[in-house]
Each structure stands twice: as C-alpha cells, then as structure tokens.
C-alpha positions in Angstrom: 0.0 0.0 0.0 2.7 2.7 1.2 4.4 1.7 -2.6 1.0 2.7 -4.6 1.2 5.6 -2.3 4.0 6.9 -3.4 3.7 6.2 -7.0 0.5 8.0 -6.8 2.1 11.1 -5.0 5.0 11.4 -7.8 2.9 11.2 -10.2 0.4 14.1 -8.5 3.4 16.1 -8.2 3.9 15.8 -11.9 0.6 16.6 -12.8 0.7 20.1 -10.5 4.0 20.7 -11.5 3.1 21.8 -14.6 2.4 25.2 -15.6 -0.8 23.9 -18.0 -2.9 22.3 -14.7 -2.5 26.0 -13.1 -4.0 27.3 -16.8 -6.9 25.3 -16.3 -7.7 26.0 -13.0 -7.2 29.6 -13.6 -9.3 29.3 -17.1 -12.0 28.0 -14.8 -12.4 30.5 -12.3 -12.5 33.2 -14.7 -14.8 31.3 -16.3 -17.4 31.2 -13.4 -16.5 34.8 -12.8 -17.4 35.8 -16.1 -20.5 33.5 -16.3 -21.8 35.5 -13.1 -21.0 39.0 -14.4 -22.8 38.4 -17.4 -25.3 37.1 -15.8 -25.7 39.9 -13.5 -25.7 42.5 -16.1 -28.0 40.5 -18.7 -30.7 40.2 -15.1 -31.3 44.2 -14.5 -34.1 46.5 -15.1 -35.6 43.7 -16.3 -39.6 43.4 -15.9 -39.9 39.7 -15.6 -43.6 38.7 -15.7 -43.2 40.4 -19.8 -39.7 38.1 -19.8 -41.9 35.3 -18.6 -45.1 35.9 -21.2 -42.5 36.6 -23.8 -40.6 33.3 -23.5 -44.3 31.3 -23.5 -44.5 33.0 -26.8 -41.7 31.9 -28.1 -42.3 28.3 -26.7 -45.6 28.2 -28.1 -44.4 28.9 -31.0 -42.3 26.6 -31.1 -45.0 23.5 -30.4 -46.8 25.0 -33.4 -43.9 24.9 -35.8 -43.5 21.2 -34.6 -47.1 20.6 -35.2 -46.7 22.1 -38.4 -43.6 19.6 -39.4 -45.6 16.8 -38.0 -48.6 17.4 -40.2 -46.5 17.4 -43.2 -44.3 14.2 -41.9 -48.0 12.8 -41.9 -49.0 13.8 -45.6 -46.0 12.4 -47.3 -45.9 8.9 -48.7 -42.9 8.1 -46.9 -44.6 6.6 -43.7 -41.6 5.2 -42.4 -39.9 8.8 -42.4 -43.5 9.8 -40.5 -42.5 6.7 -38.3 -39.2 8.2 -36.9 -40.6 11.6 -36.9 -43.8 11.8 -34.4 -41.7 9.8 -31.4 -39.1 12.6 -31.3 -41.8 15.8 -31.7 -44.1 14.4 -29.0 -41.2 14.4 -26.6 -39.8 17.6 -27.5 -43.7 19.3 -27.1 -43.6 17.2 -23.8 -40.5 19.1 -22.8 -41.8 22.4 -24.3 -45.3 21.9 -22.6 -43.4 21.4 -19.0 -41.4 24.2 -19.1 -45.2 26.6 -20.5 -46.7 25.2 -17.5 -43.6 26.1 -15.1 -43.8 29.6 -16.2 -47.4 29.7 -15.8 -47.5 28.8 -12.7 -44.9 31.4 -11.4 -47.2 34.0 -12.6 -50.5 32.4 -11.5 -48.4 32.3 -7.8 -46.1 35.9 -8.6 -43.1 34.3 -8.2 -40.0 35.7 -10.4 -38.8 32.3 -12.3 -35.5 34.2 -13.3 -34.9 35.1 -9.5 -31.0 34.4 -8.7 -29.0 33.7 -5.6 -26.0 31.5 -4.7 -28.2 28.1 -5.8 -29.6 29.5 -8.9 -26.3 30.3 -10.3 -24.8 27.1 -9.0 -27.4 25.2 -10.8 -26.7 27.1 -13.8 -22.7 27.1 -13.5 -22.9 22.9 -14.2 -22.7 24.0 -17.6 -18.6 24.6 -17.4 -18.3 20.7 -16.5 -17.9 20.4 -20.1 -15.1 22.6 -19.9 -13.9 20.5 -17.0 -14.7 17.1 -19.5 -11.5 18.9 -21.4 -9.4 19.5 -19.4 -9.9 16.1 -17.5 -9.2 14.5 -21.0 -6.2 16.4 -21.7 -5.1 15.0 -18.3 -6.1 11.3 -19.1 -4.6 11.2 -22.5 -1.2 12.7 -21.5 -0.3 10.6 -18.2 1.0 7.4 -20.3 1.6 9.0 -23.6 4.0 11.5 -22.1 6.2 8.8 -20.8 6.4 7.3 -24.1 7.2 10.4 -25.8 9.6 11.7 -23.3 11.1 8.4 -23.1 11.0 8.0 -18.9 8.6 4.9 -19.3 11.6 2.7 -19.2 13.0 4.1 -16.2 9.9 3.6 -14.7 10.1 0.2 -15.7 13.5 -0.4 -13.7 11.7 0.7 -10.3 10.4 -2.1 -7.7 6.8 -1.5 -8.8 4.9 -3.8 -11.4 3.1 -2.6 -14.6 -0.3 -3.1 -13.0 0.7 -0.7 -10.1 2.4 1.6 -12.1 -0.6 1.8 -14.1 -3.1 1.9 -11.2 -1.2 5.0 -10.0 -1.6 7.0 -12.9 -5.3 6.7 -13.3 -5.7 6.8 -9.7 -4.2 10.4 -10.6 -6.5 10.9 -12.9 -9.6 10.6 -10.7 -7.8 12.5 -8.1 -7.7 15.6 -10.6 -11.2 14.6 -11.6 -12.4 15.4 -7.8 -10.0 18.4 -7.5 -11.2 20.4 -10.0 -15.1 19.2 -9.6 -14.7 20.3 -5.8 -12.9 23.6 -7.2 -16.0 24.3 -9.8 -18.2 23.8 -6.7 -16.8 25.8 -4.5 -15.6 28.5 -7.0 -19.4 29.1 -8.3 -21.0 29.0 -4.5 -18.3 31.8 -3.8 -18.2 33.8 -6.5 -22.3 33.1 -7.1 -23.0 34.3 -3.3 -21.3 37.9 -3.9 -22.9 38.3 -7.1 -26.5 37.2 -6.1 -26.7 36.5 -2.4 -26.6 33.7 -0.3 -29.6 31.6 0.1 -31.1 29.0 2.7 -29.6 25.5 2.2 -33.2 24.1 1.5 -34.1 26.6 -0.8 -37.1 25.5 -4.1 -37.8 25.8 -6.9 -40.6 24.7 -9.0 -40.1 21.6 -11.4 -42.6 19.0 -13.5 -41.9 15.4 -13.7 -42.7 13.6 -17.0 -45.9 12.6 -16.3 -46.5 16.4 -16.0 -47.0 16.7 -12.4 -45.3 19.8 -11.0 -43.4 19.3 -7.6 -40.6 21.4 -5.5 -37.3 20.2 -5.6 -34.4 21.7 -3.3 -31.8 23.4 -5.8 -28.8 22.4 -3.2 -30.1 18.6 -3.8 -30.4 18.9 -7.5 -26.7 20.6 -7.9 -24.9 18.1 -6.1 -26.9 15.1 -8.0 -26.1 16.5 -11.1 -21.9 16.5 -10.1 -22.7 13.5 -9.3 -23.8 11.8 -12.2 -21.6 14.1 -14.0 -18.4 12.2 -12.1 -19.6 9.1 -13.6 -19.6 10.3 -17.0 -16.1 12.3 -16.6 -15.0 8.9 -15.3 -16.0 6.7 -18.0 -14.5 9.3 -21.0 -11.2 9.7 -19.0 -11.3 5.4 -18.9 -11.4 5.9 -23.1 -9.0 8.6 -22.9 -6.8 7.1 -20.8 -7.2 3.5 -22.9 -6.2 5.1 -26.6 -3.3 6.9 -24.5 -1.9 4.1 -23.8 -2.4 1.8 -26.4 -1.5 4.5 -29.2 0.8 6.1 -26.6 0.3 9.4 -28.8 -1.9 11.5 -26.3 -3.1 14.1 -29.4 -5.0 11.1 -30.9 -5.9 10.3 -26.8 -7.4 13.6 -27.2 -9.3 14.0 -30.5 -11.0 11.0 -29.5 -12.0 12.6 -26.3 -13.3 15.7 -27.8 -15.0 14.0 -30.2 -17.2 12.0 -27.7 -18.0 15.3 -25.6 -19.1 17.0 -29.2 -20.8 14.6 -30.9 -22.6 12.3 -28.3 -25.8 14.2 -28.9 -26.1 13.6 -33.2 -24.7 10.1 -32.4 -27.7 9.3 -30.0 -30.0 11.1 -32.7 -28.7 8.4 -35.3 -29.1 5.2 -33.4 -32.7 6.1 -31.8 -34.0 4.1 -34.8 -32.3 1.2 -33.0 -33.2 -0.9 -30.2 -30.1 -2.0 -29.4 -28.7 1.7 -29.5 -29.5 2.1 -26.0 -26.6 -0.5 -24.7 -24.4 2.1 -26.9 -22.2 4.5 -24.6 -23.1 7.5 -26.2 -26.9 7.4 -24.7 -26.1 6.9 -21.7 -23.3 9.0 -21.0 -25.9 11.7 -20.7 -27.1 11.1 -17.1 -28.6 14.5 -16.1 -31.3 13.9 -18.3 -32.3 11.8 -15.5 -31.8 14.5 -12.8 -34.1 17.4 -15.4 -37.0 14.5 -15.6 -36.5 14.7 -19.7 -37.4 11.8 -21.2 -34.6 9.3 -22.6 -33.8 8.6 -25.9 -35.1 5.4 -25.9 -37.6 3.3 -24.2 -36.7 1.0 -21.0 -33.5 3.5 -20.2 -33.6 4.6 -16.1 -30.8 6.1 -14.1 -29.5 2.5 -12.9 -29.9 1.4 -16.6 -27.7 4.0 -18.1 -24.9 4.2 -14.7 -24.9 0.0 -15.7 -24.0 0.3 -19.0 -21.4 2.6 -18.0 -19.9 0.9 -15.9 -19.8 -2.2 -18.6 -17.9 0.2 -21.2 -15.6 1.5 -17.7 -14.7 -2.1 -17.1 -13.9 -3.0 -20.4 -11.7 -0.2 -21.6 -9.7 -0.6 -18.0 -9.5 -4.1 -18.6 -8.1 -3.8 -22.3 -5.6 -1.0 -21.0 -4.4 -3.4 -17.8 -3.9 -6.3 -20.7 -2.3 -4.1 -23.4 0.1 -2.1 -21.1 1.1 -5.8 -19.3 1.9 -7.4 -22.4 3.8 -4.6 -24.5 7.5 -4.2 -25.5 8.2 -1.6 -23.6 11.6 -1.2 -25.4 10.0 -1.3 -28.9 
C-alpha cells in the first residue's frame, strides 16, 4: 500500500507541477467569474412577468412549428420517415409543454422564475463541467503518452513497482484531478455566485414537473450536487477511453481527438441510433445522465438512471480491462 502511495504522490506532483494544470484551474475561475458578471448584467431592469409571457410566446411557437412539421411528416408517402418523426416531436412538445406550464405557474403564484442567488447560479454554473470534460481529458490522454514520448517509461520500468501498479497510479491520478477540480467548480461558483446574487437557505425550491406532467418542488442544493454526481460518472467513463487510446496508441493528441469528439458529438450520435433498439446498450446514450436528474425523457424506451450508470460501468470495465492487458503485455523497449 505505502508503494501505490508513493507512486500516486509522484505522479500528483507531476501533474501540479506543470504550468498547463495551473492554466486550467485559472481558465476555470474566470470562467465562473465571467458567467456571473454576465449574468448579472444581462438580469437588471428587467420586468420579468413580460420576460416570462414573452418566452411562453416563443415556446408556443415553437410547439406549433413542430405541429406544423408533424402534419407534413404525416401527408408524405414516406410513412416510415413519418414513423421516426412523431416519437421525437411528441417528446420535444412534452419538454416544451413542461417548461409553458412552469412559467405559468410562477405568474399564476407571482413568483419571479428568473430570481437568482447562490443556488440558482450554481445550478446554472454545471454547464462549465464540459469545460472540466476537457481538461480532464487532456489530463487522461497525457499521463502514459508522455512517458512514451519523453522516453522515462523505461525508467519507470526499472523501479520495484509492477506494470499493474504503475498503471493503477496513474489513473488513480486521474480521478484524483477529476475530484479536485469538480470540488474547485463547486466551491468557485457558491463563492463567486454568493457575492454576485446572495446567499440563500440551504433548503431553498424551486418549481419543477416530472414527465408525467406533475409539478413538484425540488431543493436546488439537492439537485446541484446530483447532477456532479452523475456528471463524475460520465467524466470517469470518458477519462477510462481517454486514458485506454493513450496508452495503447501512446500518442496523447489522438488520446485527445478521440475525447473531444465523444464530448461534441454524443448528442447527433444518440439522434442516429434512436431508430435502434439495441442503440440504447451504446455508450453514447447513456453518458448523458442528467437527463435523468431534469425528468426529460430518454432517448429510448426501457432506459432509467440504474440502466444508463450499468452500462457505463460495462464500457468502464472493459476499456480498464483492455488498458491493464495491453500495457502488461507490450514491449516496452520497442
């Protein structure tokens, strides 16, 4: 134990070392700083019942143009195209329909929907884990490449520590990042949200509807810290894949484009393979767990929150088990 130890701590001390972890951290908070400034400035002198009428508008709008698409999906000959289209538009009206009846009922009640304080922006901020989902790539793509490219993996090699540990502390390093900057996101955005928008009570509401439509309060404090929950999962399984290609290709740029092309295109490759039962044991579905936590419907029928964190951990086991095989039977000196 006191050997992984140590093999973890060197390899922390190369990670925060480097100039390019302080970048990130740094890119973050300005990030969250600049996320509540404009979000300050964008939020005064602003009537918000109009705001609130104005986006209903524009949502109703919306269900009509969808109507509209439907009705012509309908009238074409191509009933299979008709087939693939009306799933997908009653779910988006669903989701459209929700959010009409949210903002109806803050006006029916004269509660500001758009009102902002410390939780608010918190729940808002969770957008920048996909920024985080970078850098944690970058991280999990470079920790065995680099040794390749630098050429210290053989001295690693000559220490008194097996392959499977060596390995074991470098994704362990991994995760460890993982947490630190999650738990710097979290704290950064309650800090910085706080001074911009004021502190609230830990068991602070707001209104939310389920997808059977029923509208219920849900504490914003609960919701936030479920969704960087689910959202370590995910960041877990991509860094796995990251951290696999690294070091079986030991290139970490190819490590990378791989991981960036997951983060980008999970949505339009979900899109694709909803014509597919069997798409829903694919990763990409079910990497997106907060759909969960928002109560929007899946992409496909029979997926739950234990369904989708399942399959993930299928996909985590696999590409750490093909990594541990790879990395234990290479020619090291090739």
């Amino acid at each position: 134990m006191m050997k992984l130890f140590s093999l973890v701590y060197n390899e922390n001390i190369k990670v925060f070392k480097r100039i390019r972890t302080w970048i990130m951290f740094g890119i973050m908070a300005f990030a969250v700083l600049l996320m509540a400034f404009l979000m300050h400035q964008g939020g005064q002198n602003q009537d918000w019942e109009q705001r609130a009428q104005d986006e209903i508008q524009r949502y109703e709008d919306q269900i009509e143009a969808i109507n509209e698409s439907m009705q012509q999906a309908e009238n074409q000959e191509n009933s299979e195209q008709a087939q693939q289209v009306m799933p997908n538009a009653e779910e988006e009206i669903s989701s459209i329909q929700g959010q009409i009846d949210r903002l109806e009922s803050h006006l029916e009640e004269g509660k500001n929907p758009y009102e902002r304080n410390v939780w608010t922006f918190m729940s808002d901020s969770t957008g920048l884990i996909a920024l985080i989902s970078l850098f944690v790539v970058i991280v999990a793509a470079d920790i065995v490449a680099s040794e390749f490219s630098w050429g210290t993996i053989k001295m690693l090699m000559i220490r008194p520590f097996t392959r499977g540990e060596i390995l074991l502390s470098k994704f362990t390093t991994v995760v460890l990042f993982q947490i630190i900057i999650l738990a710097l996101l979290l704290m950064t955005s309650w800090l910085i949200g706080g001074m911009y928008f004021g502190f609230a009570p830990l068991d602070y509401e707001s209104i939310t509807f389920t997808n059977s439509g029923q509208m219920e309060a849900e504490t914003v404090s609960i919701e936030v810290l479920k969704i960087y929950g689910v959202e370590f999962i995910r960041l877990l399984v991509i860094a796995s894949l990251a951290f696999m290609i690294s070091t079986i290709m030991r290139s970490n740029t190819f490590a990378i484009g791989i991981g960036v092309f997951i983060l980008l295109s999970g949505n339009i490759i979900t899109g694709l393979l909803r014509q597919y039962e069997w798409g829903k044991y694919v990763l990409f579905p079910n990497l997106n767990l907060t759909q969960y936590i928002h109560n929007l419907s899946p992409p496909f029928e029979g997926m739950t929150l234990p369904f989708s964190i399942g399959v993930n951990a299928v996909y985590f086991v696999i590409f750490m088990g093909l990594t541990w095989y790879i990395f234990k039977k290479r020619d090291i000196a090739g």
